[in-house]
Phi, psi and omega in degrees: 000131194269193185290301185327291189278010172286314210273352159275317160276331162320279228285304193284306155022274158276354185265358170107021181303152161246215198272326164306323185271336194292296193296071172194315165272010190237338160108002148307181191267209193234007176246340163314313196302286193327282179326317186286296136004256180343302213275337204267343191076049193240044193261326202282330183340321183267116178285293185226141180282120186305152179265099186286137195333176228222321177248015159317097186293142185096351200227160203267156195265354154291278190277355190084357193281172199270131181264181161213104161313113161269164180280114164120341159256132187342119179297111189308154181250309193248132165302335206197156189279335159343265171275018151291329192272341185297330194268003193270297119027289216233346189227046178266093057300009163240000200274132175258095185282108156235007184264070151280143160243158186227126154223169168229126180318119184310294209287301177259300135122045150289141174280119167246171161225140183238153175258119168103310195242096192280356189221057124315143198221329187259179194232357174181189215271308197318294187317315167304296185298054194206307201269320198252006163256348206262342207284349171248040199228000000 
């Protein structure tokens, strides 16, 4: 363990990180973290768990883990469709919706919007099941 990330598990640490999100951005294990913590007296430290930060380049925005990027491809945000759904989750007020749709119901021909699904024809489960068993009644 070099100076640099000692002085780095001191510093998240204190900020209130545990041992899993420290080991996780510095690529270590979670028992190094533990160990080190322990022999330095940084184990009582934590009050509450810090939220990581928001503007870490590199790093995935749930968790805090180190990503890894290629050159020539999208820049990743999330380590795993997890915590992609996790942070998605905890933040849909950040979250950017633009595939809304508006149609009217084959059936009833009331207007509805739907999200996602761009070739919807009913506006509920009912109308469908109306529309597609009931037509010789």
């Amino acid at each position: 363990m070099t100076e640099e990330q000692e002085r780095q598990i001191t510093d998240l640490r204190n900020a209130g990180m545990g041992y899993t999100a420290i080991a996780n951005r510095l690529d270590l294990t979670k028992i190094e973290i533990r160990a080190f913590c322990k022999s330095y007296g940084l184990m009582d430290r934590v009050q509450r768990r810090a939220e990581v930060p928001k503007t870490v380049p590199g790093c995935c925005k749930n968790c805090g883990k180190k990503l890894k990027n290629t050159t020539g491809n999208k820049k990743r945000l999330f380590c795993s469709d997890r915590c992609r759904m996790d942070w998605w989750n905890a933040h849909p007020d950040q979250v950017q919706r633009k595939a809304y749709y508006t149609f009217t119901c084959a059936f009833c021909g009331d207007e509805f919007t739907s999200y996602g699904n761009r070739n919807r024809k009913y506006c509920c489960h009912e109308c469908y099941i109306y529309d597609r068993y009931s037509k010789g009644e």
